[in-house]
Residue frames as a rotation matrix with the C-alpha (Angstrom) as fourth column:
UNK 1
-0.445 0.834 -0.326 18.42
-0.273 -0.473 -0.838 4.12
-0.853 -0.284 0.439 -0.39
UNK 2
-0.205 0.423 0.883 15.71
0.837 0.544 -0.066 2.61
-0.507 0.725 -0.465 -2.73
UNK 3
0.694 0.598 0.401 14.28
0.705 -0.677 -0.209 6.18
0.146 0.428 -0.892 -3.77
UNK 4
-0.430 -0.864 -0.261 17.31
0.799 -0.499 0.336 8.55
-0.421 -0.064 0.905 -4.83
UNK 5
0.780 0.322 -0.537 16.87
0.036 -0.879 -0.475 12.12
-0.625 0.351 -0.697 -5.77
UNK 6
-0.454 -0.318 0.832 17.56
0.881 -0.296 0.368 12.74
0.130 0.900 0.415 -9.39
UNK 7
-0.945 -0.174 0.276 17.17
0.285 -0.853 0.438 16.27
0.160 0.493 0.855 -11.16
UNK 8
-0.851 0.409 0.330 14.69
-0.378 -0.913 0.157 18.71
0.365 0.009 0.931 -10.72
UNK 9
-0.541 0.163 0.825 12.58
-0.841 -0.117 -0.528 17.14
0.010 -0.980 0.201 -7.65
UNK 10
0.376 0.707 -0.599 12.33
-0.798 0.576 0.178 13.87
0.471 0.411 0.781 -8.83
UNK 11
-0.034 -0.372 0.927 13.57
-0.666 0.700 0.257 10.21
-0.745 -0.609 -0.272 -7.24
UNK 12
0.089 0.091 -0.992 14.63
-0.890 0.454 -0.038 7.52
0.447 0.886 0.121 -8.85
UNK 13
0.685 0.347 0.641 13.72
-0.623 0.735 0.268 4.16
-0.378 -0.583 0.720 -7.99
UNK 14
-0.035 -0.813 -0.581 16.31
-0.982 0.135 -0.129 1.80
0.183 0.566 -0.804 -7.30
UNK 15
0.207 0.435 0.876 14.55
-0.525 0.805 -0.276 -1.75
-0.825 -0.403 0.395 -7.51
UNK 16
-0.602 -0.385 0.700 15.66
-0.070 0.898 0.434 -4.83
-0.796 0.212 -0.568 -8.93
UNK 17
-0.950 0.178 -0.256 13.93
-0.183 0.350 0.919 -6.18
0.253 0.920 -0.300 -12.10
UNK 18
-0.487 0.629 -0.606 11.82
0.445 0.776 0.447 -8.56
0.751 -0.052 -0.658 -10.46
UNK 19
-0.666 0.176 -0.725 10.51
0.745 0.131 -0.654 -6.08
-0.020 -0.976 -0.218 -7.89
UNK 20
-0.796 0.308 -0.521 9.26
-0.518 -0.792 0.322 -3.76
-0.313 0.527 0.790 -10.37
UNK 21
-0.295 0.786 -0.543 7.14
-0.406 0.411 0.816 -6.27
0.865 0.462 0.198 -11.98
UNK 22
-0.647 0.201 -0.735 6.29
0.651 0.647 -0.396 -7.44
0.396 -0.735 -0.550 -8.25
UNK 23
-0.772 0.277 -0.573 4.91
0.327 -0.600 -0.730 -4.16
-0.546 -0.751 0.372 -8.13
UNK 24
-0.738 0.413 -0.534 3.03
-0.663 -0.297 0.687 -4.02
0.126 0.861 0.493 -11.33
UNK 25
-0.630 0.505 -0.590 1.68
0.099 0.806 0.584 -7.22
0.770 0.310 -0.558 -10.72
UNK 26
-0.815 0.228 -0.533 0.31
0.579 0.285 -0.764 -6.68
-0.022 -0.931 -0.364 -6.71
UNK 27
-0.673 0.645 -0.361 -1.90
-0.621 -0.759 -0.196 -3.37
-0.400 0.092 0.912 -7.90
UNK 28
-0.783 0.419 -0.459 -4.04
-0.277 0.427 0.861 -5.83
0.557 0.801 -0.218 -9.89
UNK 29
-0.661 0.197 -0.724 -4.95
0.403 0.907 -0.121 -7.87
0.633 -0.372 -0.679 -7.19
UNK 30
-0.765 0.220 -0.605 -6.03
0.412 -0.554 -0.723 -5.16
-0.494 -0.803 0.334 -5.20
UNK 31
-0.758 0.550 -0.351 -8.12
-0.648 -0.569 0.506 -3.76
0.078 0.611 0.788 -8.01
UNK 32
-0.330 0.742 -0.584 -10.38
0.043 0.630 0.776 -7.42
0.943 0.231 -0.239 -7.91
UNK 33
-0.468 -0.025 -0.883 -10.27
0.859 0.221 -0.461 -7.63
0.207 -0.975 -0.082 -4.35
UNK 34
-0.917 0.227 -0.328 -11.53
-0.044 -0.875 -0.483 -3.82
-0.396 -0.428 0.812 -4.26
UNK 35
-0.319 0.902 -0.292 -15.15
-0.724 -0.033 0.689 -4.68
0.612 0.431 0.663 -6.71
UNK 36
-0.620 0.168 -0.767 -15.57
0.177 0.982 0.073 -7.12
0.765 -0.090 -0.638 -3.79
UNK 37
0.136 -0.001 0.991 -16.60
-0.581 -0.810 0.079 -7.23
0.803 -0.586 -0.110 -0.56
UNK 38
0.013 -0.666 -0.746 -13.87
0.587 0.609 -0.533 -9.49
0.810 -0.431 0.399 0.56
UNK 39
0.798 0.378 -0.470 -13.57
0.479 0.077 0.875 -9.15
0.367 -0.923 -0.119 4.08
UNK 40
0.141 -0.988 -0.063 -9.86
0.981 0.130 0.145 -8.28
-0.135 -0.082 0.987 3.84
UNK 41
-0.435 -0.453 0.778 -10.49
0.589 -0.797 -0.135 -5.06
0.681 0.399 0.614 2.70
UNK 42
0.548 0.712 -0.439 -12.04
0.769 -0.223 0.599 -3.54
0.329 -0.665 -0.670 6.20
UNK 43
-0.218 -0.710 -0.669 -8.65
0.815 -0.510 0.276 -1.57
-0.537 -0.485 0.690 7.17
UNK 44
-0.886 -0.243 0.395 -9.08
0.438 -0.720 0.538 0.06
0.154 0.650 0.744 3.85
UNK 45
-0.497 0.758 0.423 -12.97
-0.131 -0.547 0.827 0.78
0.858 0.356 0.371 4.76
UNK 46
-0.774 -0.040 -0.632 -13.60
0.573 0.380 -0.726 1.12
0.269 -0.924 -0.271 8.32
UNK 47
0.078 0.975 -0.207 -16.36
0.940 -0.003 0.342 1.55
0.333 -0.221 -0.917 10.17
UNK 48
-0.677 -0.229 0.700 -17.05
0.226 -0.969 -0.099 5.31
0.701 0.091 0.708 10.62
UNK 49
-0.042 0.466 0.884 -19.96
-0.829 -0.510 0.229 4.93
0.557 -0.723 0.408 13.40
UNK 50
-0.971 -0.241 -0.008 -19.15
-0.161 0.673 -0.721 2.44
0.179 -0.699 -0.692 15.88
UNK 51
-0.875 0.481 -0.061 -22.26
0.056 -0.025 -0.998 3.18
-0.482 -0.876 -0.005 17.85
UNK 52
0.062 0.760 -0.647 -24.86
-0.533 -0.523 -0.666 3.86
-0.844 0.385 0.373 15.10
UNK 53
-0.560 -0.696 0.449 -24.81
0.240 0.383 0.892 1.07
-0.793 0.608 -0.047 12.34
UNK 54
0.632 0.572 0.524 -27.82
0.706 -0.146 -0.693 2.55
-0.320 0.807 -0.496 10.30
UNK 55
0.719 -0.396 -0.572 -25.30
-0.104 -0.874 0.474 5.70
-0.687 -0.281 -0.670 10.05
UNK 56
-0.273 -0.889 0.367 -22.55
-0.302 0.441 0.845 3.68
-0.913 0.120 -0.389 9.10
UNK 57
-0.410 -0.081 0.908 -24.37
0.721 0.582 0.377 2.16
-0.559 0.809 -0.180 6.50
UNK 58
0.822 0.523 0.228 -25.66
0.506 -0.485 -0.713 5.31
-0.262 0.701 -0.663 5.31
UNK 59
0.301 -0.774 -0.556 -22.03
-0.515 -0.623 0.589 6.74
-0.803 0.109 -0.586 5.12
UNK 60
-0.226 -0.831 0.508 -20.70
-0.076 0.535 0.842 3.65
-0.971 0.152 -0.184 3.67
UNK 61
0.059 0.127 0.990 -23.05
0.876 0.469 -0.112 3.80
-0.479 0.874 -0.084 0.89
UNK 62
0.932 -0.047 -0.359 -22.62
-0.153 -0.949 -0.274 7.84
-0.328 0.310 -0.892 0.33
UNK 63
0.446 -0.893 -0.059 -18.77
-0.731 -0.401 0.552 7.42
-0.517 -0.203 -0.831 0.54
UNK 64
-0.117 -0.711 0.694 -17.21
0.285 0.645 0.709 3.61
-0.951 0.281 0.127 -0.64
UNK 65
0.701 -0.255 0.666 -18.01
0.671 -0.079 -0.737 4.27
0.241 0.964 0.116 -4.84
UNK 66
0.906 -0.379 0.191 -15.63
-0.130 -0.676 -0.726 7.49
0.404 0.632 -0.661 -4.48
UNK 67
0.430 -0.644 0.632 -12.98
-0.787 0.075 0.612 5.52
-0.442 -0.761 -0.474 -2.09
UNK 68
0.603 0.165 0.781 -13.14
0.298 0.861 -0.412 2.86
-0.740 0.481 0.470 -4.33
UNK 69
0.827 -0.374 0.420 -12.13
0.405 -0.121 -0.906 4.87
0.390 0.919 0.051 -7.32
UNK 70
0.674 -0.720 0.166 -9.53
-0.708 -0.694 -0.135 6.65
0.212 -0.027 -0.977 -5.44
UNK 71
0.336 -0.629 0.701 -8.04
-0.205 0.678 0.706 3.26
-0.919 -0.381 0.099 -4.09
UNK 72
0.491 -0.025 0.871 -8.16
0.578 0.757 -0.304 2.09
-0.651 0.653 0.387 -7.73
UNK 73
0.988 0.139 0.062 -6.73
0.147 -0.760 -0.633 5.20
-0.041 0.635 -0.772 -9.11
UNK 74
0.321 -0.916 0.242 -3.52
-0.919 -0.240 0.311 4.87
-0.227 -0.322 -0.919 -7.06
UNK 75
0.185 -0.391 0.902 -3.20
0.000 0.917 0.398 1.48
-0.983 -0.074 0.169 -7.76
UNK 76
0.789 0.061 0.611 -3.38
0.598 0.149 -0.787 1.81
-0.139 0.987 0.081 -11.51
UNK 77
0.706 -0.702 0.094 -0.70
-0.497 -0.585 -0.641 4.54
0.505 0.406 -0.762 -11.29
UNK 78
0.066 -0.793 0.606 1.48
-0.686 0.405 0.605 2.01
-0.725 -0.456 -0.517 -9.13
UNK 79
0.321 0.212 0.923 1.06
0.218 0.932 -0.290 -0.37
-0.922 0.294 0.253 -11.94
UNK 80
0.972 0.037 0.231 1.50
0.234 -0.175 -0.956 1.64
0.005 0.984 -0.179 -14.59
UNK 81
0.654 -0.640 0.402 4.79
-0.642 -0.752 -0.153 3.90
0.400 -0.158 -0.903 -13.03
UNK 82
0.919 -0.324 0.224 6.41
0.105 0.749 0.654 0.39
-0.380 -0.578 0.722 -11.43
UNK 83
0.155 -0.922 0.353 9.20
0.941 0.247 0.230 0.21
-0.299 0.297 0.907 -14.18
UNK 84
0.893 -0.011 0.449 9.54
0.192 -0.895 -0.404 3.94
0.407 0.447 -0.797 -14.55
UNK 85
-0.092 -0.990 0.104 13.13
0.453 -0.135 -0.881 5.37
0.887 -0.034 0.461 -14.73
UNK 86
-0.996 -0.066 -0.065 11.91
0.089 -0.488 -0.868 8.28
0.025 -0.870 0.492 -12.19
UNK 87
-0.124 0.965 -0.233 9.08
0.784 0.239 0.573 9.92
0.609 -0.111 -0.786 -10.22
UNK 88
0.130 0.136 0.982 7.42
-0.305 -0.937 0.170 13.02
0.943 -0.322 -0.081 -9.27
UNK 89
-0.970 -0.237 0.046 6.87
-0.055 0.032 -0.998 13.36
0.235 -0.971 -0.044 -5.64
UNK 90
-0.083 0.991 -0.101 3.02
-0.996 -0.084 -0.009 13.77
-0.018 0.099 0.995 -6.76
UNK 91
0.198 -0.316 -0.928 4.09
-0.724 0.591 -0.356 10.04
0.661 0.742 -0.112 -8.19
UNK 92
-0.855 -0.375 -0.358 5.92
0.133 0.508 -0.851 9.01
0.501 -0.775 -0.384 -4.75
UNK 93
-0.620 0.754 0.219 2.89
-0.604 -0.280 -0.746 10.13
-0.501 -0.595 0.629 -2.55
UNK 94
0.459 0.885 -0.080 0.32
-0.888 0.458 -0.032 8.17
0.008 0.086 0.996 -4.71
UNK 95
-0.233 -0.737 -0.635 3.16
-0.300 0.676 -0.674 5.14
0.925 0.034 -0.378 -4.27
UNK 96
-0.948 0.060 0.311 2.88
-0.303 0.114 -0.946 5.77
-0.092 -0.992 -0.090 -0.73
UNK 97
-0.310 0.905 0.293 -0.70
-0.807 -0.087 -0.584 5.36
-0.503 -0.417 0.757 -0.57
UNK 98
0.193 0.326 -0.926 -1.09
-0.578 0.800 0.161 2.33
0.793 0.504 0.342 -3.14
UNK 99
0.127 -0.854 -0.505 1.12
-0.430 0.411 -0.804 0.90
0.894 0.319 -0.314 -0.94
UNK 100
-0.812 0.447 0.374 0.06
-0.426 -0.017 -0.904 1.16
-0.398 -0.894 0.204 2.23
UNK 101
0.223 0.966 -0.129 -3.35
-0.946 0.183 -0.268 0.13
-0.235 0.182 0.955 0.95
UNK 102
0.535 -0.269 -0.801 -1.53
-0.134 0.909 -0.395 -3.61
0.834 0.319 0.450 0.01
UNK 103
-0.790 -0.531 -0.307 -0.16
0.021 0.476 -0.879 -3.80
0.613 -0.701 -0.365 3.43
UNK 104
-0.385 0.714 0.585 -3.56
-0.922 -0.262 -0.287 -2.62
-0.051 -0.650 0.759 5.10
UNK 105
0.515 0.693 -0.505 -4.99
-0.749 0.650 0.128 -5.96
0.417 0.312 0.853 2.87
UNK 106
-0.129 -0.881 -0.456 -2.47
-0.314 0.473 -0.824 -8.01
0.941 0.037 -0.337 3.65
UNK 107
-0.750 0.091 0.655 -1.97
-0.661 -0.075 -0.747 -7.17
-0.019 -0.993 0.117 7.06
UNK 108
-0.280 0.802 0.528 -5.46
-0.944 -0.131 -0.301 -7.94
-0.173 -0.583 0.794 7.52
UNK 109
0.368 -0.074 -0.927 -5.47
-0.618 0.725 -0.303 -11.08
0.695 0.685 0.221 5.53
UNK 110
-0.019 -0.692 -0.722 -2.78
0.156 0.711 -0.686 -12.22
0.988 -0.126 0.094 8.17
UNK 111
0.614 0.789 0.029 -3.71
0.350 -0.305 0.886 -10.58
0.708 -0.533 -0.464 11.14
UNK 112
-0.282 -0.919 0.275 -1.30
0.520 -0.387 -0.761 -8.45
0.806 -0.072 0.587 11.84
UNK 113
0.821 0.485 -0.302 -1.79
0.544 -0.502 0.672 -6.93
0.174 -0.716 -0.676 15.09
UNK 114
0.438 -0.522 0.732 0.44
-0.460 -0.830 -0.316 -4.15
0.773 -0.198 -0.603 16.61
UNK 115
0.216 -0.919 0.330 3.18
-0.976 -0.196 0.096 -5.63
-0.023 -0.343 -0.939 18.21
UNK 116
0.961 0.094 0.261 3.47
0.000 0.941 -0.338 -8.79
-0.277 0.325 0.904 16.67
UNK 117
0.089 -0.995 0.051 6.89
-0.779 -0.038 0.626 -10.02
-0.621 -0.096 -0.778 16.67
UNK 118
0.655 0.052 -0.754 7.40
-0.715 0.367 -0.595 -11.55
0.246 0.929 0.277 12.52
UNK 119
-0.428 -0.803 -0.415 10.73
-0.683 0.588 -0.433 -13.18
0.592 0.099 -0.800 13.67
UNK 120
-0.439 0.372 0.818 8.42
-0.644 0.505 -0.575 -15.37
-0.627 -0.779 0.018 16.16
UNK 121
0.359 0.847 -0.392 7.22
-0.904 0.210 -0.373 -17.34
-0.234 0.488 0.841 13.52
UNK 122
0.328 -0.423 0.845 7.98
-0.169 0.854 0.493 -21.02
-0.929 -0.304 0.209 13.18
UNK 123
-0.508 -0.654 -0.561 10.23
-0.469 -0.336 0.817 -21.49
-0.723 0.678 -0.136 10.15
UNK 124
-0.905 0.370 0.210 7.54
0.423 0.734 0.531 -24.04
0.042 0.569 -0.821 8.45
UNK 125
-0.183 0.871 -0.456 4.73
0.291 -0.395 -0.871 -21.64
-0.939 -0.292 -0.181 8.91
UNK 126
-0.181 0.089 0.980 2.96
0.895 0.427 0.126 -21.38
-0.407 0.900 -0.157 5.52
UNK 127
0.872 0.398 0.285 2.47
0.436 -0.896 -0.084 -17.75
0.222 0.197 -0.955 5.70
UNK 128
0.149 -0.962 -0.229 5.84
0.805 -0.017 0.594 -16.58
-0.575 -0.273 0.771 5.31
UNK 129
-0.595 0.041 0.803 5.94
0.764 -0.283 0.580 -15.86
0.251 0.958 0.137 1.67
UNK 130
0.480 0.619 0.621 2.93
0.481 -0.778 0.404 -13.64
0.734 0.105 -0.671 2.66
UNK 131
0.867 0.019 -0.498 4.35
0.353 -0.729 0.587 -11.83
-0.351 -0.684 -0.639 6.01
UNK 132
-0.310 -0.926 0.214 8.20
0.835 -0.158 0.528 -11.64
-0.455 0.342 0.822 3.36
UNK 133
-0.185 0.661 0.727 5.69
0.974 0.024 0.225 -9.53
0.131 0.750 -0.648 1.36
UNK 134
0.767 0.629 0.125 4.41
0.544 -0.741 0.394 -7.58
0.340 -0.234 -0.911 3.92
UNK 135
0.609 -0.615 -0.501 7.73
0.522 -0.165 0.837 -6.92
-0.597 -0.771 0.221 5.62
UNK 136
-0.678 -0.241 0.694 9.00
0.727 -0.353 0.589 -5.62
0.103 0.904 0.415 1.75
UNK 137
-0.018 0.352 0.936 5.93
0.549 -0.779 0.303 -3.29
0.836 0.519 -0.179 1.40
UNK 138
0.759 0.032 -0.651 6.48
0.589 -0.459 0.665 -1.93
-0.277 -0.888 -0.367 4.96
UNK 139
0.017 -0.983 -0.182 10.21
0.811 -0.093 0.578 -1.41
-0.585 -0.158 0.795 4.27
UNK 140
-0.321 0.156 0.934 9.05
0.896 -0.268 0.353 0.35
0.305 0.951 -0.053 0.75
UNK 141
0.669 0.673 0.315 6.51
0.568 -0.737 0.368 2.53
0.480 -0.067 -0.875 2.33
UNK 142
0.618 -0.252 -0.745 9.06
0.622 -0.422 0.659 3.66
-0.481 -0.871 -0.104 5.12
UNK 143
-0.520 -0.737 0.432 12.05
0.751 -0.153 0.643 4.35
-0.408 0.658 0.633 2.23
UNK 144
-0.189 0.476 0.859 9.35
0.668 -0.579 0.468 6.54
0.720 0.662 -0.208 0.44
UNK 145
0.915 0.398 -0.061 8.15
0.338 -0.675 0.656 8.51
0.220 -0.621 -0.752 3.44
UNK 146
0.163 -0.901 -0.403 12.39
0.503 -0.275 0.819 9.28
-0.849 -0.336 0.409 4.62
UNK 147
-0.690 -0.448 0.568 13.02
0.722 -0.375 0.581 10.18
-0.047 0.812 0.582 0.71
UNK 148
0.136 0.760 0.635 10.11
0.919 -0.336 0.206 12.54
0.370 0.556 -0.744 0.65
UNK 149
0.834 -0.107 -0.541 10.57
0.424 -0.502 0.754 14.08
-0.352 -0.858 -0.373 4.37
UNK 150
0.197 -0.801 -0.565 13.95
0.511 -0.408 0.757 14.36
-0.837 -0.438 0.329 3.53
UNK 151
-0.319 0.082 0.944 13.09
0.892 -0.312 0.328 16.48
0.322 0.946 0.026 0.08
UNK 152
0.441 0.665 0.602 11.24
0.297 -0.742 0.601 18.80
0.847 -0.087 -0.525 1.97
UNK 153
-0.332 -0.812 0.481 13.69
-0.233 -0.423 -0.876 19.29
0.914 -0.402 -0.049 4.64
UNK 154
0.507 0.735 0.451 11.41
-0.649 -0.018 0.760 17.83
0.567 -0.678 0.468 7.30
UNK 155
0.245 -0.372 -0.896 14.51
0.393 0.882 -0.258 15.44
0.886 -0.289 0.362 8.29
């Protein structure tokens, strides 16, 4: 398990060097990508009236500056907390959400779709590296959610 419970309801992360600083380094990207309005980042800011786009755009400007800072808030604490020893559960939860939020870009980036089958890819397809990525921050997110659930006894 990547996320052991250590002492007094904390977890310790058990990642490699180079995956710590893979995680320090990915929050960044999101942070430029988030002052944009890179197309990639729709998962993270979907439409909220389908049927009504003056709506929509009056939500989107009431709502994206304080979605914005919260995306960027978790990402800075995934950046900062990457090579930490341990981690609250306040700590693991804003993990979870950074994290997810770099597979939402991603994803979309590649166009992940819901049942898409990763091992179907042709072994020279240049988007590996990216879907190795995503298939890592999936695995991450899933490890965090089982180590939390299974803090709270929800197993």
């Amino acid at each position: 398990m990547r996320f052991a419970p250590a002492a007094n309801g904390r977890f310790s992360p058990n990642l490699e060097p180079h995956e710590r600083q893979f995680l320090a380094d990915l929050p960044r990207q999101l942070r430029e990508l988030l002052d944009s309005d890179d197309v990639s980042l729709r998962r993270l800011f979907p439409t909220a009236y389908h049927q009504d786009p003056e709506r929509d755009a009056e939500f989107q400007r009431l709502m994206r500056e304080d979605l914005v800072a919260r995306r960027t808030e978790t990402a800075k604490l995934l950046e900062r907390t990457a090579t930490a020893d341990t981690l609250s559960a306040d700590d693991m939860t804003m993990w979870m959400t950074a994290i997810n939020d770099l597979r939402l870009v991603l994803g979309t980036q590649l166009d992940v779709s819901e049942g898409m089958e990763l091992d179907e890819l042709e072994e020279n397809d240049p988007r590996l590296p990216q879907f190795a990525v995503y298939g890592w921050l999936s695995m991450l997110l899933e490890q965090i959610i089982q180590a939390l659930m299974g803090q709270s006894g929800m197993e």
